[in-house]
N, C-alpha and C positions, 0 to 999 in steps of 0.2 A: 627315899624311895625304898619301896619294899621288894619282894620277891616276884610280885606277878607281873607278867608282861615284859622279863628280862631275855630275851633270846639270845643275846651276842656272850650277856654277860652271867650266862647258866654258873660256868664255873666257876666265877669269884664267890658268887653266894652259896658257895658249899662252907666258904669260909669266912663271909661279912655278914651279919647279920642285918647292916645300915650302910648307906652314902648319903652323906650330904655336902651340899655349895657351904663351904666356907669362908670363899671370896673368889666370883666368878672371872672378874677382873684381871686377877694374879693368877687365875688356875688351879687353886686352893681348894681342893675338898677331905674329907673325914669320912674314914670308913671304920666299922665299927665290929672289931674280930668278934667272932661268934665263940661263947664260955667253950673250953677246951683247945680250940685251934690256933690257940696264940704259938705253942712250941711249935708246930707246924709252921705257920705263918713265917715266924723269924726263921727255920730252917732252911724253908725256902729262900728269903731274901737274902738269909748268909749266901747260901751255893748260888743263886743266880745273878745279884747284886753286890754292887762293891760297895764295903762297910769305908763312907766317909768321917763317922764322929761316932763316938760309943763312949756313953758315961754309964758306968756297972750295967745292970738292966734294966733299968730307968727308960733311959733313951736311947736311941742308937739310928743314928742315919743312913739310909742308900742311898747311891744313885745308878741308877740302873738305866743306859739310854739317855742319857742327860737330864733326865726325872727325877727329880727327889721325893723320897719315901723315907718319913720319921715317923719308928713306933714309939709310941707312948704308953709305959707301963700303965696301967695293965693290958687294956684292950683297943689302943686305937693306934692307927696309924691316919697320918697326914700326908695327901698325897698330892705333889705340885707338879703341875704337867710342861713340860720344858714349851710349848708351843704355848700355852691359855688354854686353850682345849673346853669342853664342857665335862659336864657330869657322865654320859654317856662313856665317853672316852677314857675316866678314869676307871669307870668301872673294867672297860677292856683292855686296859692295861693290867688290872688285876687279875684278871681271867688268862690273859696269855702268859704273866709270870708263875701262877700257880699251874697252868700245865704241864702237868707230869712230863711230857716231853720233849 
């Protein structure tokens, strides 16, 4: 999914340049940080999520709300929604965590 037609989710795509289903099933999607906003990205998820597994900066996991969120050097993080949830919702999940407040 691209950029158009995202209302809920304005503000994640300041910062993903992609979402997609990676297994709707399990809740499973990809989102895909936009070149420059990855030290961003993981800043945010340090201060607002708690770092469960960190291998150098490779990888490194959160969970935040019972969500798990692993980025994946260089630019993607995986994002598993503790309910299944769909695509919609992951995206609003990233939009409420990168809110500045």
């Amino acid at each position: 999914m691209n950029c158009a037609g995202t209302s809920g989710s304005d503000r994640a795509y300041e910062f993903f340049e992609k979402f997609d289903v990676v297994c709707q099933t399990s809740g499973t999607y990809l989102a895909l940080i936009k070149p420059g906003k990855e030290e961003e990205v993981l800043a945010t998820l340090r201060r607002k999520a708690k770092v469960k597994l960190k291998l150098g900066d490779a990888l490194v996991k959160f969970d935040y709300r019972e969500n798990s969120l692993t980025y994946v050097a260089p630019n993607r993080l995986i994002i598993r929604l503790k309910d299944v949830g769909t695509l919609r919702e992951a995206e609003s999940l990233m939009s409420e965590i990168m809110d500045p407040a």
